[in-house]
Every structure is written in structure tokens, then in C-alpha cells.
N, C-alpha and C positions, 0 to 999 in steps of 0.2 A: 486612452491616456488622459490622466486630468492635469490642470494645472497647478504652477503652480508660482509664486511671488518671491524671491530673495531681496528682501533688505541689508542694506549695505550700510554699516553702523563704525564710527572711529569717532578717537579724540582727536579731530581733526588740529586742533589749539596745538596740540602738544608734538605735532609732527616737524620733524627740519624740513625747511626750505630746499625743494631739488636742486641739485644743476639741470642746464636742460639733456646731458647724456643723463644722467638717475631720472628724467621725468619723460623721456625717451622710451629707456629700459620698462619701466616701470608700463608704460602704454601697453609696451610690445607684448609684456606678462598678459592684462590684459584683453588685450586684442586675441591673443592664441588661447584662454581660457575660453573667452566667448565664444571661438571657432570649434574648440575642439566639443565643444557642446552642441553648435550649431551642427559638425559632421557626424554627429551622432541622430540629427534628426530630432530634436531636443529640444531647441531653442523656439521660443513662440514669441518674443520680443525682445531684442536686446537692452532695453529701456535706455535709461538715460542718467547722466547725476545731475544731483539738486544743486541750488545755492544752497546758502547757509540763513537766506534771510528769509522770511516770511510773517503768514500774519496767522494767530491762533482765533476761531470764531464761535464763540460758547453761547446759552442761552441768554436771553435777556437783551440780546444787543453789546456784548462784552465782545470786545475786539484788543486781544495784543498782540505784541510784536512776538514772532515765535522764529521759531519751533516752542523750546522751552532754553531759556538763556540759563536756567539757575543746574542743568545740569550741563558735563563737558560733552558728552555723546551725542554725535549728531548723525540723521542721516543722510549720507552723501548718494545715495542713488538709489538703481532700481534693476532687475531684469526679470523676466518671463519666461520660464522652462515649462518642459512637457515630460512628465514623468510618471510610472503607472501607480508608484505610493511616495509616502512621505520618507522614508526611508530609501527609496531610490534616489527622489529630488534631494534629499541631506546628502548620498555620496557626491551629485554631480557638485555641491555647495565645497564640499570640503577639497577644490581645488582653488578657490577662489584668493585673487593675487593678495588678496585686505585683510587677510590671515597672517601674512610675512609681516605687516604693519601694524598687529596688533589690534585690529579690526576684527569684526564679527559680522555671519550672516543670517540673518533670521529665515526661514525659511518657513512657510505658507501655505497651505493650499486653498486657490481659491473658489468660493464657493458656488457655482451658477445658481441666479434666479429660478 
């Protein structure tokens, strides 16, 4: 199997505020997406979400504040599948809870040294 990287992409700016039952619900979606991948024997890291703040580091000694503020798209995380092509790793993507939300996931494979 190779791997492979889903980036987790939204206009976070333009989402409503949960209550905690919608940021509950919203968990629970998923928690059981990542599981039902994980029971597939799939999963190689659940990863993690980003903040929103960070620094960008380019040549020259140019340092700013990023991601990139001048667009709304950010990305809010990360996880780790195992899948045998790019076309496999895309179905196990398109259950992904950031879909209902207008969200996107890039999906990746990554390359070994």
C-alpha cells in the first residue's frame, strides 16, 4: 500500500459559530469517519488540526505572518491513509465530514525518499 496525505481546506472566516450540541455532532461525524477508515486498516495517522496562525519562511531571510492572510482558504488540518492508488485514497476522501461544510480535501500521495 502507499500513502497517502488529505489536506483539510475551508473558509473557516465564514462559518457560524456552533452551539456546543452542533460542535458535539459535528466531533462525532468526525470521529466515525476516521474510525471507519481506521476499521478498514487504512489509517496510518490520524493527524491533527492547525491553528490559523503561523509564520511563512522564504529566501533571503523574509519572514511573515502566514499562512497567506490575503486569501479566505485555510488549512485546518491533516490525516494519514493507506491506500493502494490515488483513486482508492480519493473514495476513502470523499466521505470526509468538511464536505457538509463546504470544505475540500486535497488528497496526496506521499512520495518516499
Amino acid at each position: 500500500m502507499k500513502d497517502f496525505l488529505f489536506v483539510f481546506r475551508n473558509d473557516y472566516s465564514a462559518l457560524p459559530v456552533p452551539t456546543p450540541e452542533e460542535l458535539q455532532a459535528a466531533t462525532q461525524k468526525w470521529m466515525d469517519w476516521v474510525g471507519s477508515i481506521a476499521a478498514q486498516n487504512k489509517l496510518g495517522d490520524r493527524g491533527n488540526r492547525l491553528k490559523a496562525e503561523g509564520k511563512v519562511v522564504r529566501p533571503n531571510d523574509v519572514i511573515t505572518d502566514g499562512p497567506y492572510s490575503e486569501i479566505k482558504e485555510l488549512i485546518g488540518g491533516y490525516t494519514l491513509v493507506k491506500a493502494n492508488s490515488l483513486e482508492e485514497a480519493t473514495e476513502l476522501a470523499k466521505g470526509c465530514p468538511i464536505l457538509a461544510f463546504g470544505g475540500n480535501v486535497e488528497v496526496r500521495e506521499i512520495n518516499p525518499l
